[in-house]
C-alpha positions as CSV (number, residue, x, y, z in Angstrom):
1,X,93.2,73.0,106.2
2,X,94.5,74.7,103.2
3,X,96.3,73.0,100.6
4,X,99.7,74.0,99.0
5,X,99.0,76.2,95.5
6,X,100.8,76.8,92.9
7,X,102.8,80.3,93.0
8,X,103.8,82.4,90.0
9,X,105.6,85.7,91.3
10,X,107.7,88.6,90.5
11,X,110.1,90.3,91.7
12,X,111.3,94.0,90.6
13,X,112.0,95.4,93.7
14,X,113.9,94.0,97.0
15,X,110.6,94.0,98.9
16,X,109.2,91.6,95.8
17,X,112.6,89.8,96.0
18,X,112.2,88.9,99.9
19,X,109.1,87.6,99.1
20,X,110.0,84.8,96.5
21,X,113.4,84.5,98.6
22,X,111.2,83.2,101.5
23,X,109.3,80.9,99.3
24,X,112.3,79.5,97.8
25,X,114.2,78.8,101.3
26,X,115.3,75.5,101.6
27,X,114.6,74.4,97.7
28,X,117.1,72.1,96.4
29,X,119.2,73.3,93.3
30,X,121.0,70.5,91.0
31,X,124.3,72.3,89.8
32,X,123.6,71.1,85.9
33,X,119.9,72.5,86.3
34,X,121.3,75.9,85.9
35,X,122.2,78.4,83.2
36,X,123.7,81.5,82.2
37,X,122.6,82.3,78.5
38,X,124.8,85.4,77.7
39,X,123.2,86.0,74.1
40,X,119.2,86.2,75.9
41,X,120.8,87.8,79.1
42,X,118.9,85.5,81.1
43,X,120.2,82.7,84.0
44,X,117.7,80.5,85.2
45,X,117.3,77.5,87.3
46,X,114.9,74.8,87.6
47,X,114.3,73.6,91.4
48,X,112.1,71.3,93.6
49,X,110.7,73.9,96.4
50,X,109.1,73.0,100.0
51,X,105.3,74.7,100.1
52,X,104.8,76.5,103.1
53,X,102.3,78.8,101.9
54,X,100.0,76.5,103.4
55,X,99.0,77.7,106.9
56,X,98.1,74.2,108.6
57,X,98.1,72.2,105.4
58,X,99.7,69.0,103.9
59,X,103.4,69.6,103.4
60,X,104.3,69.6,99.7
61,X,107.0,69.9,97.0
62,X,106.9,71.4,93.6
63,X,108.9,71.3,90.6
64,X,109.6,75.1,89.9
65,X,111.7,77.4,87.3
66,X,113.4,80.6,88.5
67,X,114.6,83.1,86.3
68,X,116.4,86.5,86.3
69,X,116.2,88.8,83.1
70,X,118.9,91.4,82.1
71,X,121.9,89.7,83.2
72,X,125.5,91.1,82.3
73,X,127.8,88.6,84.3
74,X,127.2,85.3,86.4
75,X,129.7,84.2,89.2
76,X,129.5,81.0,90.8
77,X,131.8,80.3,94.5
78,X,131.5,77.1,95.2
79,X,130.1,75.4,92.7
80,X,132.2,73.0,90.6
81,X,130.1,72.6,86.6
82,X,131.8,69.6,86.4
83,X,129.4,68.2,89.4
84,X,125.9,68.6,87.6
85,X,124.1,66.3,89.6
86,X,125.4,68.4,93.1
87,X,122.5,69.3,95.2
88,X,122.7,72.4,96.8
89,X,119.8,73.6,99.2
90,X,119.2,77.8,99.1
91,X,119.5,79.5,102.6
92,X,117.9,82.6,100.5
93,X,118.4,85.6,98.3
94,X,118.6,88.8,98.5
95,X,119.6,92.1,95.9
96,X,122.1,94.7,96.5
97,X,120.6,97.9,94.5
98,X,123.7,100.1,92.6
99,X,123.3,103.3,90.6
100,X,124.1,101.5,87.2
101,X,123.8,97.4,88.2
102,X,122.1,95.8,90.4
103,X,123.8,92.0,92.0
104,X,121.4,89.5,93.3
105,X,123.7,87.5,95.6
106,X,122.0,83.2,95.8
107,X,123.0,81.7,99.3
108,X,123.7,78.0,99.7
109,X,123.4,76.3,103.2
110,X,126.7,74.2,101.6
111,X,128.8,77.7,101.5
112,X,128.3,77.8,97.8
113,X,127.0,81.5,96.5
114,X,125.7,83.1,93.3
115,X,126.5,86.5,92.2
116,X,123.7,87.5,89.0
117,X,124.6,90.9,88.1
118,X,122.2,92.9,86.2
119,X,121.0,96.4,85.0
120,X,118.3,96.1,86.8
121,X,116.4,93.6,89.2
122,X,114.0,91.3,87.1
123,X,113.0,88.2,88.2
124,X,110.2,86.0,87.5
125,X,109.7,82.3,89.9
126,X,106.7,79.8,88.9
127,X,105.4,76.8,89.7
128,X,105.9,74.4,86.9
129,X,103.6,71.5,88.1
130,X,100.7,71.3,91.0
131,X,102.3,70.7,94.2
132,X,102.8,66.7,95.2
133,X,102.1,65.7,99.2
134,X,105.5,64.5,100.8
135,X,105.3,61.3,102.2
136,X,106.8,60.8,105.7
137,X,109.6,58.8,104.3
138,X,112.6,61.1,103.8
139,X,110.9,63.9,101.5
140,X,110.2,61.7,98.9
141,X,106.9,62.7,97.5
142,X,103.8,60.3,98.2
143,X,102.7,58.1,95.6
């Protein structure tokens, strides 16, 4: 068996995008653990992933921080800022490539949606602690 590892990927393409979407599907959000900062151009996210990259291994959760570089414009649907400790869990992402901008559209299972527009697709996803075992108890993470 192969344990969880920790991931640090890239994506500046929509075939690099798919990949860190698929990682990311089903990690759980908290409203008030996101950002837009429009003097860095940046949003970014901290979230608490499932690991799947481990064929036949221990499932495991990680701590993780996503970020997207370039931005020009954030819109949230959905999502109330007033509800910072709102959970959402992300169904996945995926990038809509213009001439000028590019919009990489977040998907919530709860309806909720992202819009990150950008000139150009940049994102970077890492793993900000070792993945922890999950207990059988509900997801929480064994002691």
């Amino acid at each position: 068996m192969t344990a969880c590892t920790r991931l640090k990927l890239r994506a500046e393409d929509t075939g690099d995008l798919a990949v860190i979407s698929a990682c990311l599907e089903d990690s759980v959000f908290a409203v008030g653990e996101m950002a837009f900062e429009p003097a860095d151009h940046r949003f970014a996210a901290i979230l608490v992933r499932r690991c799947r990259e481990a064929a036949g291994g221990p499932a495991g959760q990680a701590k993780a921080a996503i970020h997207f570089d370039d931005v020009s414009s954030v819109k949230l649907r959905g999502i109330d800022r007033a509800e910072p400790a709102r959970l959402l869990t992300l169904a996945g992402m995926f990038a809509e490539l213009g001439r000028s901008t590019t919009v990489v559209r977040l998907l919530f299972q709860e309806g909720a949606e992202i819009w990150i527009e950008s000139g150009h697709l940049a994102c970077h996803f890492q793993d900000l602690e070792e993945p922890q075992p999950i207990s059988s108890r509900a997801g929480e993470p064994a002691p």
